[in-house]
N, CA, C, O and CB atoms as a CASP TS submission, in Angstrom:
PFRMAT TS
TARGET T0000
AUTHOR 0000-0000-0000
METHOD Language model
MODEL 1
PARENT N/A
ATOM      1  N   UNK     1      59.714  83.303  88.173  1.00  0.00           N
ATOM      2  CA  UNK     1      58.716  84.061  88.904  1.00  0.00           C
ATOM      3  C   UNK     1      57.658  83.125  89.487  1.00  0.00           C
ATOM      4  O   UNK     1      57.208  83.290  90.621  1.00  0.00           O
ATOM      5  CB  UNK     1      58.064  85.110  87.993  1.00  0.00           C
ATOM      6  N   UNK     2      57.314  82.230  88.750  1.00  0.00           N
ATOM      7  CA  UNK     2      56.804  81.114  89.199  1.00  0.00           C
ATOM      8  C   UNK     2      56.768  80.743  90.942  1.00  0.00           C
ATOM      9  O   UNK     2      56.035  80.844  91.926  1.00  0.00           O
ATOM     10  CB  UNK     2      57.571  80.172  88.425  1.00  0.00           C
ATOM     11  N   UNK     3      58.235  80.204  90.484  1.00  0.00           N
ATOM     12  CA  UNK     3      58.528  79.882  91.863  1.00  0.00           C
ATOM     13  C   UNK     3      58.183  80.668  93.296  1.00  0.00           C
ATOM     14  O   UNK     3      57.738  80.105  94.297  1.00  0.00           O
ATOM     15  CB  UNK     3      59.783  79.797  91.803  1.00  0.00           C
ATOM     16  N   UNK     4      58.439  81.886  93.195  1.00  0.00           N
ATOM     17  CA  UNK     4      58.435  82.797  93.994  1.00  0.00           C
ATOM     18  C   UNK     4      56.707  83.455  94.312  1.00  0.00           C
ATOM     19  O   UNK     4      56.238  83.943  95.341  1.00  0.00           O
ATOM     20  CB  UNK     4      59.504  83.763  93.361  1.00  0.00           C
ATOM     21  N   UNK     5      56.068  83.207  92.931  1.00  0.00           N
ATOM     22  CA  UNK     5      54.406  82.894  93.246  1.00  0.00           C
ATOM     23  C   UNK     5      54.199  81.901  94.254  1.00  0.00           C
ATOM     24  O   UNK     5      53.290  82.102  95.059  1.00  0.00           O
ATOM     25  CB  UNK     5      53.575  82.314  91.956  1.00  0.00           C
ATOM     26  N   UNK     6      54.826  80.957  94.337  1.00  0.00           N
ATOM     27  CA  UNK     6      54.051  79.188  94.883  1.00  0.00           C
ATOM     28  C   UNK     6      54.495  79.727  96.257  1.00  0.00           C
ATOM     29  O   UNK     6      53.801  79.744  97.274  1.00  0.00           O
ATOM     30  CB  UNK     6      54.958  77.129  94.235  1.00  0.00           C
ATOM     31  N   UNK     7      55.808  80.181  96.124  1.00  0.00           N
ATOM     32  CA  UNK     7      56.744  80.546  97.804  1.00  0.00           C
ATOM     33  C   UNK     7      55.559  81.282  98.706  1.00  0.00           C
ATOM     34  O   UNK     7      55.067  80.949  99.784  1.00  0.00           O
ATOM     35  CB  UNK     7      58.444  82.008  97.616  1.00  0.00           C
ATOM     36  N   UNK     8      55.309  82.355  97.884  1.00  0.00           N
ATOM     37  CA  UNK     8      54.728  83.340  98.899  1.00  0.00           C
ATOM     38  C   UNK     8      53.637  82.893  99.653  1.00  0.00           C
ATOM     39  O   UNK     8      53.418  83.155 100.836  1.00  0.00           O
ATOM     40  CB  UNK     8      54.291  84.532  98.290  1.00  0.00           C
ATOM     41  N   UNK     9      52.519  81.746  98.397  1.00  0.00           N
ATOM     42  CA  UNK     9      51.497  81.809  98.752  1.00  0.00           C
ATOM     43  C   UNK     9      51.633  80.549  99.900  1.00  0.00           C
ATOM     44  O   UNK     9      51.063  80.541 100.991  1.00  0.00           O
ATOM     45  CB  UNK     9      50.542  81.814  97.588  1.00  0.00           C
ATOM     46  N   UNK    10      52.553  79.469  99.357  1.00  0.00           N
ATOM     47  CA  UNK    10      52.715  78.613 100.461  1.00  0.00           C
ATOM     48  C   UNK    10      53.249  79.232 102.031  1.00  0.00           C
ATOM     49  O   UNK    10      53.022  78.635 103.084  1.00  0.00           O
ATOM     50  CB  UNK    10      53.698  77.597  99.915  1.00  0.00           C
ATOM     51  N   UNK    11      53.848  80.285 101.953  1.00  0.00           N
ATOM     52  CA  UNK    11      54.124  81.228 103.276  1.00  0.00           C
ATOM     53  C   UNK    11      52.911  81.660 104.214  1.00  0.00           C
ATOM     54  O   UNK    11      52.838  81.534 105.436  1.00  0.00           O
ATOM     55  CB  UNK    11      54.754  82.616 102.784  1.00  0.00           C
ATOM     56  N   UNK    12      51.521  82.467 102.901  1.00  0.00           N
ATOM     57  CA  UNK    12      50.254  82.702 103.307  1.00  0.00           C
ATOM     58  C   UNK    12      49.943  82.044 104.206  1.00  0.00           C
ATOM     59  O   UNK    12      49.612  82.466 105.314  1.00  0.00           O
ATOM     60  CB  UNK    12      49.424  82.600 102.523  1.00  0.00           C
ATOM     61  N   UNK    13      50.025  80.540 103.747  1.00  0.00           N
ATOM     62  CA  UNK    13      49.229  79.094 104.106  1.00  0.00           C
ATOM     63  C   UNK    13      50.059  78.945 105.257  1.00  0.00           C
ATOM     64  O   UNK    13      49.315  78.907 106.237  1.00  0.00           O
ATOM     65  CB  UNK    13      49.268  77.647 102.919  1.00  0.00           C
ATOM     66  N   UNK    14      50.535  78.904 105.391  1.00  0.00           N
ATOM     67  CA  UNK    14      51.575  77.853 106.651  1.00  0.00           C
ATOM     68  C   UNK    14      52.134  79.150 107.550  1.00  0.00           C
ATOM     69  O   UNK    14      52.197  79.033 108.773  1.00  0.00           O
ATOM     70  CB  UNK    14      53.366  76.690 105.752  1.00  0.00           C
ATOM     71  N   UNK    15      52.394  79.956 107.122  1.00  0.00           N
ATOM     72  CA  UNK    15      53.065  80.860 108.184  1.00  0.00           C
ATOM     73  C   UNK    15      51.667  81.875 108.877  1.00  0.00           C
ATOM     74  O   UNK    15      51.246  81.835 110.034  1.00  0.00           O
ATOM     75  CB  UNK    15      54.465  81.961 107.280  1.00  0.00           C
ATOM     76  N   UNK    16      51.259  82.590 107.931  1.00  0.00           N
ATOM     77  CA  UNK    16      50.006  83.450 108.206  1.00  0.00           C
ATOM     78  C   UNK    16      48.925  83.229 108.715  1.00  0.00           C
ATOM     79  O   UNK    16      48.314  83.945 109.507  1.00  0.00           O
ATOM     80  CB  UNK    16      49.588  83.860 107.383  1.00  0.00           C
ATOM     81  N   UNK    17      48.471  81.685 108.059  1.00  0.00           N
ATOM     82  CA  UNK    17      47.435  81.000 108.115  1.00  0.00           C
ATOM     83  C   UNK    17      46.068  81.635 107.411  1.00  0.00           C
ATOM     84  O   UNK    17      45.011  81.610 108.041  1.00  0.00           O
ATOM     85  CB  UNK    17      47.326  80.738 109.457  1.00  0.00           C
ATOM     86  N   UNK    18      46.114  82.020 106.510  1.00  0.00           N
ATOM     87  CA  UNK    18      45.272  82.655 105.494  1.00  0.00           C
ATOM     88  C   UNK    18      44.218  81.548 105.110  1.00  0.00           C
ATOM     89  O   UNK    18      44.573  80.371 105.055  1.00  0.00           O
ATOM     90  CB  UNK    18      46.162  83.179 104.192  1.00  0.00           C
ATOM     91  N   UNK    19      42.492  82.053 104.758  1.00  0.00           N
ATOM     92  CA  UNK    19      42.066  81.210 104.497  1.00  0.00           C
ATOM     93  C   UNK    19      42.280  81.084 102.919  1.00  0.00           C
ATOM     94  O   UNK    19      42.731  81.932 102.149  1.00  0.00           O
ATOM     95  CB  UNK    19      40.952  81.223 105.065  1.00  0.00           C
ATOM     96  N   UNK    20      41.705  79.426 102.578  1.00  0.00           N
ATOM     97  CA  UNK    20      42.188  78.789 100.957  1.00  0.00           C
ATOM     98  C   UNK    20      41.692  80.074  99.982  1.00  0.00           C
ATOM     99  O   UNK    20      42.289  80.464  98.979  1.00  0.00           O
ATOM    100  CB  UNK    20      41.156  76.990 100.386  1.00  0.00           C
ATOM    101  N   UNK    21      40.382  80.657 100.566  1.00  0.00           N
ATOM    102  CA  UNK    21      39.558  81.697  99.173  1.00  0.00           C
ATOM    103  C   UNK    21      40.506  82.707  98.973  1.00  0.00           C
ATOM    104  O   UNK    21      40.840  82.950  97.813  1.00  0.00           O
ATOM    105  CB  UNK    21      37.881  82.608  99.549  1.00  0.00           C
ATOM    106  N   UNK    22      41.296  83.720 100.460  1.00  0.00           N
ATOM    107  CA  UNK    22      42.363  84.663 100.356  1.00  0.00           C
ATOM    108  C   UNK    22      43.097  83.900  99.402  1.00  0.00           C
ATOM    109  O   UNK    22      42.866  83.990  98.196  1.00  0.00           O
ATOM    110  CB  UNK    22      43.143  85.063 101.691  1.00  0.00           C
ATOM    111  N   UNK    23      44.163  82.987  99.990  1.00  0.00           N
ATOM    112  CA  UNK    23      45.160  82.822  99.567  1.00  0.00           C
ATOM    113  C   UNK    23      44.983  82.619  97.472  1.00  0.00           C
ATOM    114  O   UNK    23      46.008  82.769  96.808  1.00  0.00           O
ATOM    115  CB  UNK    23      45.671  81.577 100.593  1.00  0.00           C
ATOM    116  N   UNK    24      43.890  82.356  96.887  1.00  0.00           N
ATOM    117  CA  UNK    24      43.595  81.892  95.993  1.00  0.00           C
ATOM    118  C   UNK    24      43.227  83.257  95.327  1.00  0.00           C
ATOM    119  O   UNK    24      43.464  83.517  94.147  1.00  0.00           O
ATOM    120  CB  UNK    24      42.736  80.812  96.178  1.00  0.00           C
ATOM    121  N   UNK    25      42.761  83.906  96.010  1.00  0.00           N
ATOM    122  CA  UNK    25      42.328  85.788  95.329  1.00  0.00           C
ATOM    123  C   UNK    25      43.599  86.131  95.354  1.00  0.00           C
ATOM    124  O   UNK    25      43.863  87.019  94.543  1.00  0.00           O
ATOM    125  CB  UNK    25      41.232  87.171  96.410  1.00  0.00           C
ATOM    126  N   UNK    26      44.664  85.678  96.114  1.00  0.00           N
ATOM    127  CA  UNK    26      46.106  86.532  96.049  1.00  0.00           C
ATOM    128  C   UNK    26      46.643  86.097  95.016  1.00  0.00           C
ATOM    129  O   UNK    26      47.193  86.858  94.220  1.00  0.00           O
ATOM    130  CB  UNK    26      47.165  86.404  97.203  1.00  0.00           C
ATOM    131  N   UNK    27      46.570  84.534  94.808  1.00  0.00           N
ATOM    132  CA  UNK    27      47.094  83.771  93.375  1.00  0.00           C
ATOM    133  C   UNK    27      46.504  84.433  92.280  1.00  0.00           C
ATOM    134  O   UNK    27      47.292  84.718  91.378  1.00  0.00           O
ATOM    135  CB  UNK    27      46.672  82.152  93.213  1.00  0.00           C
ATOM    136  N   UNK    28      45.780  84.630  92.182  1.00  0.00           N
ATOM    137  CA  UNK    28      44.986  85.157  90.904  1.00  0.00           C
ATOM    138  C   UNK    28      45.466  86.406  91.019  1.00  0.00           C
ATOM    139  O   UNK    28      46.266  86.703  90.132  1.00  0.00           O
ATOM    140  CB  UNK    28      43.310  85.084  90.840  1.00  0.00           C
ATOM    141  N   UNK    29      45.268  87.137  91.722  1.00  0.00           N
ATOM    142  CA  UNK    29      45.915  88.589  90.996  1.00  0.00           C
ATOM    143  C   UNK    29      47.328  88.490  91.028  1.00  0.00           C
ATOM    144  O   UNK    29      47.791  89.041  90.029  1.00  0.00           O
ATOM    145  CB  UNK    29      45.534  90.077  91.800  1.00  0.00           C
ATOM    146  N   UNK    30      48.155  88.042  91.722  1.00  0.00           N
ATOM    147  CA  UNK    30      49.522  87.758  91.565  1.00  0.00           C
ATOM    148  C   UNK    30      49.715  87.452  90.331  1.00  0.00           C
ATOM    149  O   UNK    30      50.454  88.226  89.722  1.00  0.00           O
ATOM    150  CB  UNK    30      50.019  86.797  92.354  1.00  0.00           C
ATOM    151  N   UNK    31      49.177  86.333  89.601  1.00  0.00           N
ATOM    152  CA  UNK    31      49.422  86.069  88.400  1.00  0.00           C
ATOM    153  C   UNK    31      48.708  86.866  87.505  1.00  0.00           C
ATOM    154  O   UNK    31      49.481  86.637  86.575  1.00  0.00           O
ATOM    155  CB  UNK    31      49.253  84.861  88.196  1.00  0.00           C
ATOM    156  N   UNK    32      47.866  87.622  86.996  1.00  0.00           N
ATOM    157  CA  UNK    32      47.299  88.534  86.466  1.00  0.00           C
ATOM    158  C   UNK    32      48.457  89.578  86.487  1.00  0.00           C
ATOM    159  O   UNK    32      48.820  90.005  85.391  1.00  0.00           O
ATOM    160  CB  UNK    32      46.016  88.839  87.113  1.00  0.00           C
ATOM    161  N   UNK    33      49.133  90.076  87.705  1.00  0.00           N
ATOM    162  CA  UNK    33      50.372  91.008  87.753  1.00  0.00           C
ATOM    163  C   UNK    33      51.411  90.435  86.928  1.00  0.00           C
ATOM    164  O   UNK    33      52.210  91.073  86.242  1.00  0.00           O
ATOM    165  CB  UNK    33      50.946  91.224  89.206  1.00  0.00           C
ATOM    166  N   UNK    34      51.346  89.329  87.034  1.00  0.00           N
ATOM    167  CA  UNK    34      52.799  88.717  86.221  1.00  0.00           C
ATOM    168  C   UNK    34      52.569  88.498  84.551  1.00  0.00           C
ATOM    169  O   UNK    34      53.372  88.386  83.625  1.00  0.00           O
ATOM    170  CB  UNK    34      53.257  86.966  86.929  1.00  0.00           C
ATOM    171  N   UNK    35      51.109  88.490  84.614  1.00  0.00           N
ATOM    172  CA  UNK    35      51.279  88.105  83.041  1.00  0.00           C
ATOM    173  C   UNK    35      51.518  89.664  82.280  1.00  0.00           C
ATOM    174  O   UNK    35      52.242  89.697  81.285  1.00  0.00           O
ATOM    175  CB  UNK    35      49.646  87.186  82.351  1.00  0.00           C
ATOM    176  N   UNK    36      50.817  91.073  82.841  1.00  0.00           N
ATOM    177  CA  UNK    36      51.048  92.264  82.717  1.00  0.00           C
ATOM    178  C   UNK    36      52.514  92.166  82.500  1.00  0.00           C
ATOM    179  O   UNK    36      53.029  91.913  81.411  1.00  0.00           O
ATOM    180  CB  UNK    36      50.544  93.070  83.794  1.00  0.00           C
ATOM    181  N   UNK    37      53.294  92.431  83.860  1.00  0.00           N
ATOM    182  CA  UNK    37      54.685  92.650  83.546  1.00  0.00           C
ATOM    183  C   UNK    37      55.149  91.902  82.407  1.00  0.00           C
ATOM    184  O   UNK    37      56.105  92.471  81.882  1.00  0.00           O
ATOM    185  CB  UNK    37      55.506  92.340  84.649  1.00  0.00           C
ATOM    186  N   UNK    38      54.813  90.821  81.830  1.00  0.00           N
ATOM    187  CA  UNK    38      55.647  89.998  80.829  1.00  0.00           C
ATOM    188  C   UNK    38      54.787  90.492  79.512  1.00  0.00           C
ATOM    189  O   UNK    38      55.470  90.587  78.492  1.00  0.00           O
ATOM    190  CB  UNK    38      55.667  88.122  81.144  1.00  0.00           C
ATOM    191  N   UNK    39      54.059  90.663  79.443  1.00  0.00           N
ATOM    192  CA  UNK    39      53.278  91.939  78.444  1.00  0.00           C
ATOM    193  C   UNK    39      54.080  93.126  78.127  1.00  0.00           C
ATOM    194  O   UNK    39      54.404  93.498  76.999  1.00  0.00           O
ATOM    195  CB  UNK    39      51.944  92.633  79.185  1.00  0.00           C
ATOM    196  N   UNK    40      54.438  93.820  79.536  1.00  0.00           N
ATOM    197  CA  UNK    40      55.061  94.836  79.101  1.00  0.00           C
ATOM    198  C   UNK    40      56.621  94.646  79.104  1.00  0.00           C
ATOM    199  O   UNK    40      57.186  95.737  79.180  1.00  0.00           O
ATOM    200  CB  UNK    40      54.618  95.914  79.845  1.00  0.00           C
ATOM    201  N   UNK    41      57.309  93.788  79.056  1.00  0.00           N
ATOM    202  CA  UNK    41      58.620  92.972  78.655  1.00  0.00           C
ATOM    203  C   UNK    41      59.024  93.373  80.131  1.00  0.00           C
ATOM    204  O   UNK    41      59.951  94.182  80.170  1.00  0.00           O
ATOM    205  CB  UNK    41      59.754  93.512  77.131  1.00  0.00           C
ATOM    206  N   UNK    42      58.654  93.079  81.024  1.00  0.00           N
ATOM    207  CA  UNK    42      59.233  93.686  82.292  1.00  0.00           C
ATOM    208  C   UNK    42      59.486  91.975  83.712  1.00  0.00           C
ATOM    209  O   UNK    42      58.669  91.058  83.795  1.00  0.00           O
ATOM    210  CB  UNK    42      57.657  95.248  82.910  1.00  0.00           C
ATOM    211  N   UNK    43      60.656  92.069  84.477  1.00  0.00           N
ATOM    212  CA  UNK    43      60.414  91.383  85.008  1.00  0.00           C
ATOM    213  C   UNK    43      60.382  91.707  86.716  1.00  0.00           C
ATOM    214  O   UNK    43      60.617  92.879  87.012  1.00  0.00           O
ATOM    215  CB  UNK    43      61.077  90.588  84.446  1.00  0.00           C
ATOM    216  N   UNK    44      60.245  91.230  87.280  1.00  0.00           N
ATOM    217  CA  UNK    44      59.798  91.478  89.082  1.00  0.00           C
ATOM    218  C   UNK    44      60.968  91.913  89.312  1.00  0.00           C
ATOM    219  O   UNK    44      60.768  93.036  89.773  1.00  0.00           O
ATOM    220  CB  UNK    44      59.333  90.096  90.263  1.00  0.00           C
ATOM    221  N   UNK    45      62.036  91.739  89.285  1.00  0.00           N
ATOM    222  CA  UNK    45      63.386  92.742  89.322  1.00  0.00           C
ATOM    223  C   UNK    45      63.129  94.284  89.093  1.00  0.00           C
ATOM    224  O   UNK    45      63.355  95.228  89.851  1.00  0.00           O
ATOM    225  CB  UNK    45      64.458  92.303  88.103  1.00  0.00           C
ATOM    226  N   UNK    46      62.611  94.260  87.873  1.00  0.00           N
ATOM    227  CA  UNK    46      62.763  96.205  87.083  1.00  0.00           C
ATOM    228  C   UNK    46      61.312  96.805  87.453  1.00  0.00           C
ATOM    229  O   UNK    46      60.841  97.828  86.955  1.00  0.00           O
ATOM    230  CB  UNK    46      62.937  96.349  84.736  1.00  0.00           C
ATOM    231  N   UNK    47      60.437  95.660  88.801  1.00  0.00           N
ATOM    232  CA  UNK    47      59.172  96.382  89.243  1.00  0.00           C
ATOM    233  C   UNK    47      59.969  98.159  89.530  1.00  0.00           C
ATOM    234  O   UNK    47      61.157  98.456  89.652  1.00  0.00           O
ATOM    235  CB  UNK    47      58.360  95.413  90.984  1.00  0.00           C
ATOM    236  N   UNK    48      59.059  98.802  89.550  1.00  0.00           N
ATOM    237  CA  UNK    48      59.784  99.964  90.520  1.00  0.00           C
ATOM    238  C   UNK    48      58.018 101.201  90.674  1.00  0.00           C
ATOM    239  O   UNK    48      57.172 101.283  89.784  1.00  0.00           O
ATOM    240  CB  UNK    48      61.745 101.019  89.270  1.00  0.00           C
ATOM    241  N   UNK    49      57.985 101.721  91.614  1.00  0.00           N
ATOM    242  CA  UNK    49      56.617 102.359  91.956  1.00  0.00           C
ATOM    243  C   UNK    49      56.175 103.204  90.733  1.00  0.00           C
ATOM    244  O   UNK    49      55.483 104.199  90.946  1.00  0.00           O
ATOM    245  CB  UNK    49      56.701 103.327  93.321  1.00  0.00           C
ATOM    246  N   UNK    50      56.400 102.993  89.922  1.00  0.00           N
ATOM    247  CA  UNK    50      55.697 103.967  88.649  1.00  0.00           C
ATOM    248  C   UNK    50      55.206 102.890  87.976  1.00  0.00           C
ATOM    249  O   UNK    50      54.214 103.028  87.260  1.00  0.00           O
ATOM    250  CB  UNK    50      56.745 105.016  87.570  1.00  0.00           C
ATOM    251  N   UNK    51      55.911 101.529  88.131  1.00  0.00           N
ATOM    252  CA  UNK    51      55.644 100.577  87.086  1.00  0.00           C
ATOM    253  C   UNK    51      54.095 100.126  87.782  1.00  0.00           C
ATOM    254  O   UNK    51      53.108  99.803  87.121  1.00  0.00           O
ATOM    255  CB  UNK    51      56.989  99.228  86.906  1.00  0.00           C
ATOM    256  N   UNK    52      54.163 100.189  89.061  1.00  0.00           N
ATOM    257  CA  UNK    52      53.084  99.211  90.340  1.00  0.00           C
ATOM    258  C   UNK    52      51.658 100.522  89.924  1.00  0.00           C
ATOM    259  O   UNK    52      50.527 100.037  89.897  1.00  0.00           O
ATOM    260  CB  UNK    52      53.981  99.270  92.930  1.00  0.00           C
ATOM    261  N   UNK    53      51.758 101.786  89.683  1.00  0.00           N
ATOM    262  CA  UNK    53      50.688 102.833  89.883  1.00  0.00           C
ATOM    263  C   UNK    53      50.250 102.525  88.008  1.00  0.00           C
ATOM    264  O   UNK    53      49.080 102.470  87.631  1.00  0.00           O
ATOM    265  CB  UNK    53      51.425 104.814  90.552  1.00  0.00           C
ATOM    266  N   UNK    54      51.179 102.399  87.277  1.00  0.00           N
ATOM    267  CA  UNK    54      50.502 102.050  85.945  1.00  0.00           C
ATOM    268  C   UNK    54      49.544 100.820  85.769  1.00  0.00           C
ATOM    269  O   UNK    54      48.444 100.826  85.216  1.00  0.00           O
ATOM    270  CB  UNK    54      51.555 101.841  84.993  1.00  0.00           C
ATOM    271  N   UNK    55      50.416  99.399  86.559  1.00  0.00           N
ATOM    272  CA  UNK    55      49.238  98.722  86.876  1.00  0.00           C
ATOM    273  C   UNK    55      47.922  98.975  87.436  1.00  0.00           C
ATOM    274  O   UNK    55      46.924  98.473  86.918  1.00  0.00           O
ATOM    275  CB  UNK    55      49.548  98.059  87.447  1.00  0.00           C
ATOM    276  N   UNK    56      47.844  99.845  88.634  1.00  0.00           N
ATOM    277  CA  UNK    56      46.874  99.841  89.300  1.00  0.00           C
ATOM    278  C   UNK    56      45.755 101.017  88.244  1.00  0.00           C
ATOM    279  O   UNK    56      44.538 101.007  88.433  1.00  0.00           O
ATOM    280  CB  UNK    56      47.381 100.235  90.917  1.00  0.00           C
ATOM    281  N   UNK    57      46.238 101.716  87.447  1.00  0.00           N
ATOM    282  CA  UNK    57      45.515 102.566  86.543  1.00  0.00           C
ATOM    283  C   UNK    57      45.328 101.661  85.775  1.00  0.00           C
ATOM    284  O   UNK    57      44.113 101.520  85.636  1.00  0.00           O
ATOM    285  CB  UNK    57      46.062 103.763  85.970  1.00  0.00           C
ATOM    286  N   UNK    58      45.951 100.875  85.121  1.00  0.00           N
ATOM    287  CA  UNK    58      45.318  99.674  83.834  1.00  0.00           C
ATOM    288  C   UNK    58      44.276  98.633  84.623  1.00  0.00           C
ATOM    289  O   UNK    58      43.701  97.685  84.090  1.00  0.00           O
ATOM    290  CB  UNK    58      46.853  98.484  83.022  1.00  0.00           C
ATOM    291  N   UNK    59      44.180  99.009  85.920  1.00  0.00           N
ATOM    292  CA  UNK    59      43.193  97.823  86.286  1.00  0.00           C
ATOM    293  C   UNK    59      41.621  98.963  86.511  1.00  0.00           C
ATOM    294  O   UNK    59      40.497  98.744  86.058  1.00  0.00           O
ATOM    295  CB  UNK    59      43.882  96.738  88.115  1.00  0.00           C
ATOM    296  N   UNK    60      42.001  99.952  87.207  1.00  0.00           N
ATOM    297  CA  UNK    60      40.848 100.805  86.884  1.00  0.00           C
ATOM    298  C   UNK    60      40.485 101.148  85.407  1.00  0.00           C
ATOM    299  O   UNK    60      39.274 101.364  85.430  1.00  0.00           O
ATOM    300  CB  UNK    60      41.060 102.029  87.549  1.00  0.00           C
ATOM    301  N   UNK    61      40.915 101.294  84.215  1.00  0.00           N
ATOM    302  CA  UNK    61      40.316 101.495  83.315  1.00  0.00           C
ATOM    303  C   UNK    61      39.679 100.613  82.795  1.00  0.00           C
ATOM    304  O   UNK    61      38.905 100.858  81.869  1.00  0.00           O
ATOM    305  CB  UNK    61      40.845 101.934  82.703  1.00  0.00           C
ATOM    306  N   UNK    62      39.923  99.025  83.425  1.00  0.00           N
ATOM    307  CA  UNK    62      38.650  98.238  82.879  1.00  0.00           C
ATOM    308  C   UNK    62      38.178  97.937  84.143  1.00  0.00           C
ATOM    309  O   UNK    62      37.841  96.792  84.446  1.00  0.00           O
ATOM    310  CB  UNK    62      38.857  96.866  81.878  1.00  0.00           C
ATOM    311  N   UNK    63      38.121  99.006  85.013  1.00  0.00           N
ATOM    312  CA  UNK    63      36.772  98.658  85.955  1.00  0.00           C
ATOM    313  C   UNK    63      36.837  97.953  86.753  1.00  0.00           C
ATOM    314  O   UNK    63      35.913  97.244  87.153  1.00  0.00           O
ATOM    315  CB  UNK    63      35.746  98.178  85.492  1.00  0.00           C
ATOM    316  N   UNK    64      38.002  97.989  87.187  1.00  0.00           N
ATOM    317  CA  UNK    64      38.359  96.397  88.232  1.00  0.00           C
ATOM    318  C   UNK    64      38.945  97.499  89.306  1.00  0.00           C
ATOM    319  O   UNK    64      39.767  98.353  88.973  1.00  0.00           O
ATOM    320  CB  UNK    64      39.912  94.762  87.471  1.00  0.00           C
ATOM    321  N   UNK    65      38.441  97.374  90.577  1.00  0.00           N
ATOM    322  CA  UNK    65      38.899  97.139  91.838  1.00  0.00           C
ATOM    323  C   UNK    65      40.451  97.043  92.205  1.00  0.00           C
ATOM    324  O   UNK    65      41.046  95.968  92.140  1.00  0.00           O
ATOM    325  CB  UNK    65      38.300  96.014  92.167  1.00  0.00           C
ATOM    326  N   UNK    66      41.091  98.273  92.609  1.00  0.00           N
ATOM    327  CA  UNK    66      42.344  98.042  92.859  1.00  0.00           C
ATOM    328  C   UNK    66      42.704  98.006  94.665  1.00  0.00           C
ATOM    329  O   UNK    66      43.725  98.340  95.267  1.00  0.00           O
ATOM    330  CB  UNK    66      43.099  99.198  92.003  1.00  0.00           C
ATOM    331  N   UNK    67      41.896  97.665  94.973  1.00  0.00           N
ATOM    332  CA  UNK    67      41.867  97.622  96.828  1.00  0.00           C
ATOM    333  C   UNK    67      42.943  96.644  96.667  1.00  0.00           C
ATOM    334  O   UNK    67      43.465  96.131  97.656  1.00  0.00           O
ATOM    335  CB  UNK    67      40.207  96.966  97.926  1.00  0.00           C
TER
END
């Protein structure tokens, strides 16, 4: 999963042209998502939209911003 973190964000950078602070707010919650899924024994394969709306409710119950 790793890998596919570095991919995207190097895509941000070079294809999109995103600035360093975006691309670095995307790293951080990207990985914040990944450490969740591996919390909940889950990997980016068995994501599926119930799994993505439980995240976004576990991030509102501690108060965090799901924009």
């Amino acid at each position: 999963m790793q890998a596919l973190l570095l991919n995207f964000l190097a895509y941000l950078a070079v294809e999109r042209g995103l600035a360093d602070n975006t691309i670095q707010s995307y790293g951080r919650d990207l990985k914040n998502y990944a450490t969740y899924l591996a919390n909940k024994k889950m990997t980016i394969n068995s994501v599926t939209q119930t799994s993505i709306i439980s995240y976004l409710l576990h991030l509102q119950g501690k108060g965090l911003a799901t924009a």
